[in-house]
N, CA, C and O atoms as CSV, one atom per row, in Angstrom:
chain,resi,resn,atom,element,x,y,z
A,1,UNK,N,N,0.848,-1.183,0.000
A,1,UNK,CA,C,0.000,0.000,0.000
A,1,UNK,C,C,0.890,1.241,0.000
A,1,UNK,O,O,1.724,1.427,0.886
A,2,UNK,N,N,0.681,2.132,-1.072
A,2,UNK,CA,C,1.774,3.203,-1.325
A,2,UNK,C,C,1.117,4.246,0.172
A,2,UNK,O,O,0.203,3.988,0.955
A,3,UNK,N,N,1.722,5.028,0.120
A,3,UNK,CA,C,1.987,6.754,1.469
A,3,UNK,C,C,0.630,7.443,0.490
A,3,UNK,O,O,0.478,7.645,-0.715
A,4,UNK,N,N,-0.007,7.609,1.414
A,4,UNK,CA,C,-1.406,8.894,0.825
A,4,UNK,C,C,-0.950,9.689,1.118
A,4,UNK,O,O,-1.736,10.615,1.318
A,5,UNK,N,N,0.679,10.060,1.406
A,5,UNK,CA,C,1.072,11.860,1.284
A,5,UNK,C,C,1.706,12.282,-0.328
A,5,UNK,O,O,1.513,11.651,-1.367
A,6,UNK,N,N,2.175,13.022,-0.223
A,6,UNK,CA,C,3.916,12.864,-0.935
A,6,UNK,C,C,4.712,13.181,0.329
A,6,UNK,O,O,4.455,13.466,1.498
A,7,UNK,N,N,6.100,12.955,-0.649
A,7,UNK,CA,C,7.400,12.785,0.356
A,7,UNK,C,C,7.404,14.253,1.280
A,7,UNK,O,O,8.249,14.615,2.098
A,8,UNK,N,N,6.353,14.841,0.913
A,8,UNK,CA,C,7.185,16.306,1.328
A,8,UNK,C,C,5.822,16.235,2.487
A,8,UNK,O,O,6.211,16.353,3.649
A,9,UNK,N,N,4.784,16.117,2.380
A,9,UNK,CA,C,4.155,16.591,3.327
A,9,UNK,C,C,4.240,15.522,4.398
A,9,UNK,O,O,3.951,15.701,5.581
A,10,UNK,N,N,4.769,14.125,3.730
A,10,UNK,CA,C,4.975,13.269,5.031
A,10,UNK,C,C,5.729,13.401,5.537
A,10,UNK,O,O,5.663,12.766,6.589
A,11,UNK,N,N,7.124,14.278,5.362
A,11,UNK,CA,C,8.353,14.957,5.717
A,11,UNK,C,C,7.338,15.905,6.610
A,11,UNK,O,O,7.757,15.893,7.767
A,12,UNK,N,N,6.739,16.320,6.550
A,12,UNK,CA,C,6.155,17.689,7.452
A,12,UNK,C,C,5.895,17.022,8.415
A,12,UNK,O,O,6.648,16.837,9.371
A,13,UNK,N,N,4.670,16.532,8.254
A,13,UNK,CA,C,4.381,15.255,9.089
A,13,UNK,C,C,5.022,15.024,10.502
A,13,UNK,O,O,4.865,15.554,11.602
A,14,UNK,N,N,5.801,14.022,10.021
A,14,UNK,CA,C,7.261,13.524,10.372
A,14,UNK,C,C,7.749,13.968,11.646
A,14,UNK,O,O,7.855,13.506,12.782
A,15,UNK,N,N,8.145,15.610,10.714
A,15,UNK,CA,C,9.361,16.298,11.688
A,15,UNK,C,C,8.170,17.314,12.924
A,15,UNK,O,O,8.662,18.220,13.597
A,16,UNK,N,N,6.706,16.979,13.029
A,16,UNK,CA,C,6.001,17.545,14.092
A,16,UNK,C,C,5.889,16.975,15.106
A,16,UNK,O,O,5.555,17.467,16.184
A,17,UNK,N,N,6.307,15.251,14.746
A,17,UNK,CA,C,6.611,14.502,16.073
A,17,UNK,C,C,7.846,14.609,16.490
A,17,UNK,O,O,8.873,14.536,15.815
A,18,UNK,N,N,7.655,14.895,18.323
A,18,UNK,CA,C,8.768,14.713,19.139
A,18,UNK,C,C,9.505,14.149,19.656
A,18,UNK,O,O,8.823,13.703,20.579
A,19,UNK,N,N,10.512,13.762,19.806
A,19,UNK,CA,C,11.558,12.704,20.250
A,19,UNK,C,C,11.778,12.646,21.906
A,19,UNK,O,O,11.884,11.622,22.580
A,20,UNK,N,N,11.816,13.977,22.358
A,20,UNK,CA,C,11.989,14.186,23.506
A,20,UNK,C,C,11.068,15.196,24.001
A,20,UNK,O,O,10.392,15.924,23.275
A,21,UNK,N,N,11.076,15.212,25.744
A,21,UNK,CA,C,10.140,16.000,25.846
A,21,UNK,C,C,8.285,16.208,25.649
A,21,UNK,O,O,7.686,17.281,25.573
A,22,UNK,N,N,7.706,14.843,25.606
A,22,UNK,CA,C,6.509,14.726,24.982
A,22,UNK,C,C,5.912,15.039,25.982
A,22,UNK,O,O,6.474,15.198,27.065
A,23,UNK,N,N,4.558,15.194,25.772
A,23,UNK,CA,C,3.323,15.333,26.698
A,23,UNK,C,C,3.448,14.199,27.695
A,23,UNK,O,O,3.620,14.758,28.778
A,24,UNK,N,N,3.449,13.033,27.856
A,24,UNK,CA,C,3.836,11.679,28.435
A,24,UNK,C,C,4.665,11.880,29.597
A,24,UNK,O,O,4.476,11.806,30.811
A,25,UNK,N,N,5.762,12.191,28.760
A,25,UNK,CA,C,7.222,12.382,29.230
A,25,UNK,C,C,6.973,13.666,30.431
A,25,UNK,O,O,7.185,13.280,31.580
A,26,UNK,N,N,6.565,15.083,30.298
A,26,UNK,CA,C,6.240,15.954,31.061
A,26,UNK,C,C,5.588,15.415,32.179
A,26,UNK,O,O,6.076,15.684,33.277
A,27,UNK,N,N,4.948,14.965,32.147
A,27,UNK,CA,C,3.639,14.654,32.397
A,27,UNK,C,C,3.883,14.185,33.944
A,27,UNK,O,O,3.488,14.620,35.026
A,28,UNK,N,N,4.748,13.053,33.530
A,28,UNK,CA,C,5.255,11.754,34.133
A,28,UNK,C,C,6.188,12.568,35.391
A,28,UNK,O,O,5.987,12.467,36.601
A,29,UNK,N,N,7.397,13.502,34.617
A,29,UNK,CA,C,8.466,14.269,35.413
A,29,UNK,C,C,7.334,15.129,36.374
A,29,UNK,O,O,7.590,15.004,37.571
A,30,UNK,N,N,6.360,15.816,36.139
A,30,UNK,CA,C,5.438,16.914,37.045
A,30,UNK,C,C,5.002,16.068,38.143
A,30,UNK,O,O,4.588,16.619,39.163
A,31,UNK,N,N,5.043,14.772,38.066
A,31,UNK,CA,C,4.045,14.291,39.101
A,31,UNK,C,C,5.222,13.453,39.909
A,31,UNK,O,O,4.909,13.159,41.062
A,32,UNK,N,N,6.630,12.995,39.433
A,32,UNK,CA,C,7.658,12.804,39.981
A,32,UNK,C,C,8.061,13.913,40.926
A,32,UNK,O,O,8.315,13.602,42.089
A,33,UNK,N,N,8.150,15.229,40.529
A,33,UNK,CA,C,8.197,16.100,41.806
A,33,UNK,C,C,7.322,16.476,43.128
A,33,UNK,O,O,7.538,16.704,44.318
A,34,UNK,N,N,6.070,16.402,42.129
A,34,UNK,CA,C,4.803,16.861,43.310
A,34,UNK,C,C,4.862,15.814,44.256
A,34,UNK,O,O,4.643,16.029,45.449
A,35,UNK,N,N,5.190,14.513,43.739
A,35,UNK,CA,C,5.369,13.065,44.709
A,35,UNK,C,C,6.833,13.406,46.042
A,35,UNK,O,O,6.742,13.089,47.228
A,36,UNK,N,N,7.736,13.918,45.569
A,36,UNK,CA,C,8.721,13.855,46.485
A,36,UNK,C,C,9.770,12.762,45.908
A,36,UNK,O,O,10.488,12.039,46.599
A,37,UNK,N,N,9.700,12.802,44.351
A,37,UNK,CA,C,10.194,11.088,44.219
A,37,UNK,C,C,11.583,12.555,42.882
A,37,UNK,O,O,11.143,13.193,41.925
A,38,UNK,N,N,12.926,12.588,43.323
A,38,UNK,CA,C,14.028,13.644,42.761
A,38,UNK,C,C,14.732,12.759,42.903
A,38,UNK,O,O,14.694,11.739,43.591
A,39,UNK,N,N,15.675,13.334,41.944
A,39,UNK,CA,C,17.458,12.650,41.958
A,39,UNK,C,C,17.905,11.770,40.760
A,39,UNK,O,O,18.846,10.987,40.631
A,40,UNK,N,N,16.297,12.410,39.415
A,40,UNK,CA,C,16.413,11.369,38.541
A,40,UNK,C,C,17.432,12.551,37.145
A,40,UNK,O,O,17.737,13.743,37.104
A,41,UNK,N,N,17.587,11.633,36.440
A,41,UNK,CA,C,18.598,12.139,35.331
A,41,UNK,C,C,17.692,12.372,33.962
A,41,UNK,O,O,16.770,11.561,33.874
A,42,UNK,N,N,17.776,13.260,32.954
A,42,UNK,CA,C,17.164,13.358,31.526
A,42,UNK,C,C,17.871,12.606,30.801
A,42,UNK,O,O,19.047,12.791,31.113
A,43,UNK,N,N,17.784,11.901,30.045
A,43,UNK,CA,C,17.959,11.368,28.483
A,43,UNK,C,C,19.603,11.054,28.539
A,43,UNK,O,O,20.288,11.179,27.523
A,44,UNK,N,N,20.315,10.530,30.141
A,44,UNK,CA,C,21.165,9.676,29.805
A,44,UNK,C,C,21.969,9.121,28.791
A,44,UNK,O,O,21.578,8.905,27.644
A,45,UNK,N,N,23.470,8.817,29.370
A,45,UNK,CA,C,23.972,8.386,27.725
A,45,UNK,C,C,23.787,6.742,28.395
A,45,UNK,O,O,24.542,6.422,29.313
A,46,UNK,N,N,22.980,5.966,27.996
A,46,UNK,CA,C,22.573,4.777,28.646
A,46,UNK,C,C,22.177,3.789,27.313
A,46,UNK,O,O,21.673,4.625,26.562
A,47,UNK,N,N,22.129,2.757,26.741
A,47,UNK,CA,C,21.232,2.128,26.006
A,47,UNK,C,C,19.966,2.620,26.195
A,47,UNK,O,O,19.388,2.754,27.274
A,48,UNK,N,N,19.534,2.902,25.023
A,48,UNK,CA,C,17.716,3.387,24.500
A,48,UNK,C,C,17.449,4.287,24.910
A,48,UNK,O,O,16.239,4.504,24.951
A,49,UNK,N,N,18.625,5.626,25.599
A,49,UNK,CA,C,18.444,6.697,26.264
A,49,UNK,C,C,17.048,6.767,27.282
A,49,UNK,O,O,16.130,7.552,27.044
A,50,UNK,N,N,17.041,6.041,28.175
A,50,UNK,CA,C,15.897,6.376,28.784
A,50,UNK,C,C,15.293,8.330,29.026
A,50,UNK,O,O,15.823,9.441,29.054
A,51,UNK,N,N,14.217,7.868,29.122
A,51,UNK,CA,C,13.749,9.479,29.315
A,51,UNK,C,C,13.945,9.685,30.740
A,51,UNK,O,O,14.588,10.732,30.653
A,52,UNK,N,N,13.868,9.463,31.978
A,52,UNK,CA,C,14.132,9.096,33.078
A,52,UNK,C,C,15.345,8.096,33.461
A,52,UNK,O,O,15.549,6.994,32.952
A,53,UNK,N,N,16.014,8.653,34.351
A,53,UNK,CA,C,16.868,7.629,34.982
A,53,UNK,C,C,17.666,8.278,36.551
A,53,UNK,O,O,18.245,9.322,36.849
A,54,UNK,N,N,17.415,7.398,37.049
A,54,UNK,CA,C,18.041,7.368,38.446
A,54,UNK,C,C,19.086,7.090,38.812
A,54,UNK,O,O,19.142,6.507,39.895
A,55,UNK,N,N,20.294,7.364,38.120
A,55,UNK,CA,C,21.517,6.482,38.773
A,55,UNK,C,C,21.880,5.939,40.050
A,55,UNK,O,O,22.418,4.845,40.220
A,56,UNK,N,N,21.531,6.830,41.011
A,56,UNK,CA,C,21.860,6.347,42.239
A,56,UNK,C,C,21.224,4.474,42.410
A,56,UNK,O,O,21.640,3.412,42.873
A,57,UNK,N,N,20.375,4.843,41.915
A,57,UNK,CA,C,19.638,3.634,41.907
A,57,UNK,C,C,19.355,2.582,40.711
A,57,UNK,O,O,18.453,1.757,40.570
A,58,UNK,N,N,20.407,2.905,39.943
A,58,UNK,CA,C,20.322,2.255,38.434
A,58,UNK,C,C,18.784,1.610,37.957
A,58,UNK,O,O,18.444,0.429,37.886
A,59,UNK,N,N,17.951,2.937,37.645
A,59,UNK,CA,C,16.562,2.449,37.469
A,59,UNK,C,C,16.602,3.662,36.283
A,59,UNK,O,O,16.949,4.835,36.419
A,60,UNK,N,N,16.021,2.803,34.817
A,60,UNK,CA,C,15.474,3.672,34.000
A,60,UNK,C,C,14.200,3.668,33.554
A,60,UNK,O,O,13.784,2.593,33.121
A,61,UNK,N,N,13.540,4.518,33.551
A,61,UNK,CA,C,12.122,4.945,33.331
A,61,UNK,C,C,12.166,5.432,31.593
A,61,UNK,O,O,12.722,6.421,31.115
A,62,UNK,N,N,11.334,4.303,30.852
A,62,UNK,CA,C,10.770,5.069,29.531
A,62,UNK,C,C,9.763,5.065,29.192
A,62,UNK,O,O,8.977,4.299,29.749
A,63,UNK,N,N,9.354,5.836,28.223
A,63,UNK,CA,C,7.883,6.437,28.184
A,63,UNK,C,C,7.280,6.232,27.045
A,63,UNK,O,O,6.999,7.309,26.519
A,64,UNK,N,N,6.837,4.992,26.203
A,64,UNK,CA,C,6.199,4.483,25.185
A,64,UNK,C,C,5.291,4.674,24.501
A,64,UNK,O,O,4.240,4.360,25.059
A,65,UNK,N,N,5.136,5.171,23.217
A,65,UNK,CA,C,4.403,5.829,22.362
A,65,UNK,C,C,3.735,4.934,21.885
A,65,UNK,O,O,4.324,4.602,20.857
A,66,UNK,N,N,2.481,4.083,22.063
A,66,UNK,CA,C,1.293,3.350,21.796
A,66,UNK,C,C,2.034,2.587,20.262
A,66,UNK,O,O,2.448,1.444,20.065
A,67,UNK,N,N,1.966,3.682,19.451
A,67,UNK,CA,C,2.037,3.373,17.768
A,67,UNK,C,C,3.254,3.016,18.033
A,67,UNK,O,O,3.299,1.792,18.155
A,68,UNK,N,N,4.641,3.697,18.235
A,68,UNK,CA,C,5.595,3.596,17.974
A,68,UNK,C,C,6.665,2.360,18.629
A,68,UNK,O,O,7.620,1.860,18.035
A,69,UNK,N,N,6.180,2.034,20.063
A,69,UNK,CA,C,6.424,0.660,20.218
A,69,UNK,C,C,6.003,-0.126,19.905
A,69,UNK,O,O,6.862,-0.926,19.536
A,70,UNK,N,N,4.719,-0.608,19.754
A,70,UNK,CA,C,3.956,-1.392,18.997
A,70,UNK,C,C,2.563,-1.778,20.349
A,70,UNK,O,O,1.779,-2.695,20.103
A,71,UNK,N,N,2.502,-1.403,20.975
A,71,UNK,CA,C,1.108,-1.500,22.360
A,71,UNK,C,C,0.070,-2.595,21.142
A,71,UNK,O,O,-0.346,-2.202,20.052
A,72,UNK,N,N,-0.072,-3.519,21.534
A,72,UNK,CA,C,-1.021,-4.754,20.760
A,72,UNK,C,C,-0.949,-4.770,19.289
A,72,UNK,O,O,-1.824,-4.862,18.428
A,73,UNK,N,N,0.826,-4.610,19.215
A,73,UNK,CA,C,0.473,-4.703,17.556
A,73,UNK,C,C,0.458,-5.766,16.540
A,73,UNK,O,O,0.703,-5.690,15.336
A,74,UNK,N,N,-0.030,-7.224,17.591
A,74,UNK,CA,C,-0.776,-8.128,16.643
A,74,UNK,C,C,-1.825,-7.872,15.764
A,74,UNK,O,O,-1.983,-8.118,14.568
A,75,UNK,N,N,-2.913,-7.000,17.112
A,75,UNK,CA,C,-3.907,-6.621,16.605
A,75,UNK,C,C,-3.999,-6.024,15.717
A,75,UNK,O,O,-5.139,-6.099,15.258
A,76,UNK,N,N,-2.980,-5.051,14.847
A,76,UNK,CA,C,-3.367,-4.262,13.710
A,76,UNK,C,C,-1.694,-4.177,13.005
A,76,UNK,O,O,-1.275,-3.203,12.380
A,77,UNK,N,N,-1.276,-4.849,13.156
A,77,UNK,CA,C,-0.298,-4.775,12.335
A,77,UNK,C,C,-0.445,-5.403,10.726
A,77,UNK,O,O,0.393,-5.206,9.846
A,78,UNK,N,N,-1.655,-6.167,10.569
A,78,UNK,CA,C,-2.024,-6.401,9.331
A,78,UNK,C,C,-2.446,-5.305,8.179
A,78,UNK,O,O,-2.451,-5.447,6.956
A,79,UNK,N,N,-2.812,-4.121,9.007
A,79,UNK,CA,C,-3.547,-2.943,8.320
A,79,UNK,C,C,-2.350,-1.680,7.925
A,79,UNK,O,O,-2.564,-0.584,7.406
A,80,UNK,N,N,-0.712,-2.432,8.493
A,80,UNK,CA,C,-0.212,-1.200,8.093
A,80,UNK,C,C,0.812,-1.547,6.891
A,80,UNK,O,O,1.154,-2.687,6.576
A,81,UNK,N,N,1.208,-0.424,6.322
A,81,UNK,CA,C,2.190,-0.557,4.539
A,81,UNK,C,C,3.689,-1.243,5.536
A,81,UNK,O,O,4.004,-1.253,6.726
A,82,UNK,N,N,4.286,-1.745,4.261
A,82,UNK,CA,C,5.378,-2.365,4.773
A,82,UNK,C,C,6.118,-1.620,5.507
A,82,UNK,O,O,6.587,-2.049,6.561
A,83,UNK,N,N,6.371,-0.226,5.009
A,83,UNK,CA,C,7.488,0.424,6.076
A,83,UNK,C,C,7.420,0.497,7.130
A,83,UNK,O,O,8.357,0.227,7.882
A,84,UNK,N,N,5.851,1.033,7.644
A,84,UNK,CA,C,5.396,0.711,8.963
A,84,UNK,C,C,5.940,-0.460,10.115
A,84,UNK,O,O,6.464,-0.395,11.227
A,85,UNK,N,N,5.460,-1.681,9.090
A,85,UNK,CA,C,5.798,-2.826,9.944
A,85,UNK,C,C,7.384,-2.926,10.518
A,85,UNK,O,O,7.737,-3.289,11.640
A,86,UNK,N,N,8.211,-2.494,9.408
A,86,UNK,CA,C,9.466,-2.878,9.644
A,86,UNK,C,C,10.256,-1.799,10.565
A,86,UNK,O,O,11.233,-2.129,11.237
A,87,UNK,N,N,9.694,-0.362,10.529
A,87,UNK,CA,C,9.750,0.949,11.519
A,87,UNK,C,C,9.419,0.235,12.956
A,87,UNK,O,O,10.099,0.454,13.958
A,88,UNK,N,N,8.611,-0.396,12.940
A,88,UNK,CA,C,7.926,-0.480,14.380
A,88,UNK,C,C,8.551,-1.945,14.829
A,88,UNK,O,O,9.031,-2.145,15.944
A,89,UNK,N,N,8.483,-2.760,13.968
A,89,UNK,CA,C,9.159,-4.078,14.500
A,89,UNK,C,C,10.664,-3.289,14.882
A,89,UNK,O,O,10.750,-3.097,16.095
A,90,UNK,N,N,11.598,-2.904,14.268
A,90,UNK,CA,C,12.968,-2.097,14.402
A,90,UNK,C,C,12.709,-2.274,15.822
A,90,UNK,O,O,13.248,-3.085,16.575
A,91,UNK,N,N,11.411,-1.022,16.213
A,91,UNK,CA,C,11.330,-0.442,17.506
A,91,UNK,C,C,11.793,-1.272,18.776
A,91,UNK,O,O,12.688,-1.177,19.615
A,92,UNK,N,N,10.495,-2.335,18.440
A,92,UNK,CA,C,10.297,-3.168,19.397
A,92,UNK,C,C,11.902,-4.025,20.128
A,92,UNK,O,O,12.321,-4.238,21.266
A,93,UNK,N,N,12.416,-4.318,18.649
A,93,UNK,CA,C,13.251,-5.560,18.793
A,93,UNK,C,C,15.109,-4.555,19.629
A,93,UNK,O,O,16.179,-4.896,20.134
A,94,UNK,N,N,14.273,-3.108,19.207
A,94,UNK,CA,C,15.636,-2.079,19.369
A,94,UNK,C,C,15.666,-2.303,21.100
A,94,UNK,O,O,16.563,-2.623,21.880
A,95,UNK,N,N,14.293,-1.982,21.255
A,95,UNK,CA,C,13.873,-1.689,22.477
A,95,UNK,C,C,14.207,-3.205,23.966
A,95,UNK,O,O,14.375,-3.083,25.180
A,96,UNK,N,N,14.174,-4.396,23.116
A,96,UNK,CA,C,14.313,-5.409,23.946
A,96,UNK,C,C,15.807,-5.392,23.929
A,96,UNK,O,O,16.144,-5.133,25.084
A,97,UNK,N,N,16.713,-5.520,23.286
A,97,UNK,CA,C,17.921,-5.333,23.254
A,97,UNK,C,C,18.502,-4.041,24.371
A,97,UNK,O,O,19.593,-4.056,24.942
A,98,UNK,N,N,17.716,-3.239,24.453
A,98,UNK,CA,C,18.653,-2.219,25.486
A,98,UNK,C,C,18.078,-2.627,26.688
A,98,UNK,O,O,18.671,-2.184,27.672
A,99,UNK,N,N,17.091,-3.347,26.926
A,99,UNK,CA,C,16.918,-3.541,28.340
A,99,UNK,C,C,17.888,-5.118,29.010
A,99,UNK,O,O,18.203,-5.533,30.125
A,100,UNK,N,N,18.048,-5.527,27.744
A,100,UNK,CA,C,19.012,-6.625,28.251
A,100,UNK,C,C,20.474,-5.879,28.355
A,100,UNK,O,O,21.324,-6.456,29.033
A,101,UNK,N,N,20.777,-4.790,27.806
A,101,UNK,CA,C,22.156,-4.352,27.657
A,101,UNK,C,C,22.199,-3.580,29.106
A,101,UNK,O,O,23.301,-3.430,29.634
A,102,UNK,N,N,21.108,-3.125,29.709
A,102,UNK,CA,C,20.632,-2.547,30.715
A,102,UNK,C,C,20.639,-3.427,31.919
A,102,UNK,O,O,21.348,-3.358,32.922
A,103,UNK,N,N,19.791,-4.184,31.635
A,103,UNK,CA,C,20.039,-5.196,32.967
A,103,UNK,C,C,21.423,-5.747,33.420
A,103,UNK,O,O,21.842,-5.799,34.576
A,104,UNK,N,N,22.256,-6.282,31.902
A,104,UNK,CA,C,23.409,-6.764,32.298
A,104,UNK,C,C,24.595,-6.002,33.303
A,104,UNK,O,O,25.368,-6.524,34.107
A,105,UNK,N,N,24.425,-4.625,32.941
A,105,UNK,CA,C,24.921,-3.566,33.713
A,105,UNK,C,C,24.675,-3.043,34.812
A,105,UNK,O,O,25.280,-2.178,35.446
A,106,UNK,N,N,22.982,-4.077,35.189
A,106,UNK,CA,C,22.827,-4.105,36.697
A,106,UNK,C,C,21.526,-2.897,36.803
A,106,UNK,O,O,21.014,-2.795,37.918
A,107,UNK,N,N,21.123,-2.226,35.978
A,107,UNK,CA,C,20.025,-1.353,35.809
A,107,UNK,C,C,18.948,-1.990,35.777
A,107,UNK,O,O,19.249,-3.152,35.502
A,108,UNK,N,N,17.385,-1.855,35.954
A,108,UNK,CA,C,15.969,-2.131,36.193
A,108,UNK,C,C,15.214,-1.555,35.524
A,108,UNK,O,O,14.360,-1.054,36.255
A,109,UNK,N,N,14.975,-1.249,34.099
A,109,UNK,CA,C,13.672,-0.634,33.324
A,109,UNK,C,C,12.620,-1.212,34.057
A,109,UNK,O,O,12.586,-2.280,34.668
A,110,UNK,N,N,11.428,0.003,33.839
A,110,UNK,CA,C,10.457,0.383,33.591
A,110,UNK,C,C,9.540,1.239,32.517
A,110,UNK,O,O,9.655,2.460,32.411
A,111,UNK,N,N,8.569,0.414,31.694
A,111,UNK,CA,C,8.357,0.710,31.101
A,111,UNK,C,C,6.610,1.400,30.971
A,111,UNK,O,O,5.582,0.723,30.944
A,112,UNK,N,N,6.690,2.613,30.920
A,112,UNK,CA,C,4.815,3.039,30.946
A,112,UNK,C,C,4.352,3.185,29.132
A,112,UNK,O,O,4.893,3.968,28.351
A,113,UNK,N,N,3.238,2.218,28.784
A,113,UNK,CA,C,2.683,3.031,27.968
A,113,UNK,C,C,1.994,4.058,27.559
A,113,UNK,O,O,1.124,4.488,28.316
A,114,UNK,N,N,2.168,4.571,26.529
A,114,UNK,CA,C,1.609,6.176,26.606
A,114,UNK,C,C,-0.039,6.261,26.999
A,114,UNK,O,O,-0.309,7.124,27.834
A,115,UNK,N,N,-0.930,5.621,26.590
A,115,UNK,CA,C,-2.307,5.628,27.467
A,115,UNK,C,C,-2.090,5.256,29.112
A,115,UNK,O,O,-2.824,5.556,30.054
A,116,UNK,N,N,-1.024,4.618,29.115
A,116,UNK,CA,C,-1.047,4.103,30.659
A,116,UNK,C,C,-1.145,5.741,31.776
A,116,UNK,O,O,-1.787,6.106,32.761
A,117,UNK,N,N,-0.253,6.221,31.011
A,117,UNK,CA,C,0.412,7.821,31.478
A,117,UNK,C,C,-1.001,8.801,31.955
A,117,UNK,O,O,-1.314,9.452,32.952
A,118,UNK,N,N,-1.703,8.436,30.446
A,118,UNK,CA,C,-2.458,9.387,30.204
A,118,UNK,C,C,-3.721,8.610,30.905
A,118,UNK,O,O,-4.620,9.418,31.140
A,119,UNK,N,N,-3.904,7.859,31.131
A,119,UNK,CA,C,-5.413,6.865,32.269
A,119,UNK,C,C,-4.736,7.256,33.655
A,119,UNK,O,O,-5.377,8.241,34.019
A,120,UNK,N,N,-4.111,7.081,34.271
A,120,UNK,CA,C,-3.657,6.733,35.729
A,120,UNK,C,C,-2.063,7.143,35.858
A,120,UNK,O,O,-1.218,6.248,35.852
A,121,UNK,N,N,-1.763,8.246,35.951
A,121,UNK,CA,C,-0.231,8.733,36.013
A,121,UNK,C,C,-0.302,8.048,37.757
A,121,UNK,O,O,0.020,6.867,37.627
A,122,UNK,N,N,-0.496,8.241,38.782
A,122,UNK,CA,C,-1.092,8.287,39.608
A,122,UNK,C,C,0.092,6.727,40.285
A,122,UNK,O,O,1.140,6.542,40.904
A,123,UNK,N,N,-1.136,5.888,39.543
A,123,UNK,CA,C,-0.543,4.468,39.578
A,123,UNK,C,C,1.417,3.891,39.042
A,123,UNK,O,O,2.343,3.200,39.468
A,124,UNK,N,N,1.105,4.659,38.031
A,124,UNK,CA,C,2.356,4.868,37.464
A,124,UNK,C,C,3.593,5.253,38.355
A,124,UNK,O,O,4.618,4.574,38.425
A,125,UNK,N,N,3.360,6.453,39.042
A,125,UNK,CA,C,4.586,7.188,40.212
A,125,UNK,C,C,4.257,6.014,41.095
A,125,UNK,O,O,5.328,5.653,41.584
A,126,UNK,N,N,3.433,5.370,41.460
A,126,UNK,CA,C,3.556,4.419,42.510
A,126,UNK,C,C,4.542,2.949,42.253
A,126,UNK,O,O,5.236,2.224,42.966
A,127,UNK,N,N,4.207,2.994,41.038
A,127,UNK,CA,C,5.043,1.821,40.894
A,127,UNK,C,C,6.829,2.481,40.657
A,127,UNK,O,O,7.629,1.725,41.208
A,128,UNK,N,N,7.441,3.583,40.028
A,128,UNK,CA,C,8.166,4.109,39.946
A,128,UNK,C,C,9.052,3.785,42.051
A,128,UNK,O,O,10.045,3.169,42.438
A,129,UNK,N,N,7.826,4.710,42.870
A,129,UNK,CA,C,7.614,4.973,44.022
A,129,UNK,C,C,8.617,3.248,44.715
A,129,UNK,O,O,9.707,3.140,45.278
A,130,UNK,N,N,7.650,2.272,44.331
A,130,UNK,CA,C,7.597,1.036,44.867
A,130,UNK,C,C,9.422,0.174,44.094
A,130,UNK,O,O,9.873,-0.759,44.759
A,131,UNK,N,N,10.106,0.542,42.983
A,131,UNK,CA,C,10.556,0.283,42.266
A,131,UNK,C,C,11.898,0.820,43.348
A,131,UNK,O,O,12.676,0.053,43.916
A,132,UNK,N,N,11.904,1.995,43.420
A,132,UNK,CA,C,12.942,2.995,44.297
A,132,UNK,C,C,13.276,2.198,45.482
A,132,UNK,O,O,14.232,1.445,45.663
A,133,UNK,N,N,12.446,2.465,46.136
A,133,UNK,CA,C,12.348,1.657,47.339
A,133,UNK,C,C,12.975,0.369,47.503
A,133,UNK,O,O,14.028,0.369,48.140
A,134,UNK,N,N,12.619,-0.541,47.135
A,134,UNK,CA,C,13.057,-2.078,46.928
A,134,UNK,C,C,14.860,-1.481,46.358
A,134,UNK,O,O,15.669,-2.384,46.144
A,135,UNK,N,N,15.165,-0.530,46.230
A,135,UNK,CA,C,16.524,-0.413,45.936
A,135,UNK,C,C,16.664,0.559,46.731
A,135,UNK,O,O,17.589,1.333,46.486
A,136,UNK,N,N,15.909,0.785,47.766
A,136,UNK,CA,C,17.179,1.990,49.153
A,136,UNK,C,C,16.632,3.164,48.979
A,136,UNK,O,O,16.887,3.840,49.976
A,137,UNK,N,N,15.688,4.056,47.829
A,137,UNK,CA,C,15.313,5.055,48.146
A,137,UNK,C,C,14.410,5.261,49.122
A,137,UNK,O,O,13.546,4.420,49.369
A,138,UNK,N,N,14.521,6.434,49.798
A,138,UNK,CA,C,14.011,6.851,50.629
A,138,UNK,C,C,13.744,8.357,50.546
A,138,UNK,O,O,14.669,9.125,50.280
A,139,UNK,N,N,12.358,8.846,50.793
A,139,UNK,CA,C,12.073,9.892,50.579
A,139,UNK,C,C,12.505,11.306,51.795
A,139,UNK,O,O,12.178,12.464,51.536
């Protein structure tokens, strides 16, 4: 199935999504402070750059874009053009690889999906909260 853009407006497209810094990502950091839960790091030079990370406590926090990791993409991965599939599989398979490169180094991902963020941030800092803890933080 060919692009219903051309190259140029899917180039526009494109470059309106953010890499860093998302609504998610904010979102997530605002309610990390109001919690009392500090001491975390931005965008690390770490495998898969987490958006969050704690060194003290070798815990990285990333923040998953529904489409772009693939959130149930059995379910509809039949409906998308090839590039798609192979963009997003990339993702996935990029994404399991740094948490093993991560763990081996003794670090603990966590991973929120982006509806997760956006239903229950709430729940989210708790598990962050609960994650700390079990490794010595203390508020």
């Amino acid at each position: 199935m060919p692009d219903m853009f051309t190259k140029e407006k899917r180039s526009e497209i494109m470059a309106k999504i953010r890499g860093k810094d998302t609504k998610i990502e904010i979102t997530l950091r605002k309610e990390l402070r109001k919690s009392g839960i500090r001491g975390y790091r931005l965008r690390m030079k770490l495998p898969g750059r987490p958006d969050i990370a704690f060194p003290k406590y070798k815990v990285a926090v990333f923040c998953d874009g529904d489409f772009w990791h693939g959130y149930k993409f059995n379910d509809w991965k039949d409906r998308l053009p090839q590039y798609w599939l192979k963009k997003i599989n990339g993702n996935m398979e990029r994404d399991k690889e740094n948490d093993l490169r991560l763990a081996k180094d003794g670090w603990l991902t966590i991973h929120f999906w982006e509806h997760e963020l956006e239903k229950n941030v709430a729940q989210c800092i708790q598990k962050v909260y609960d994650v700390l803890t079990e490794r010595g933080f203390k508020k």
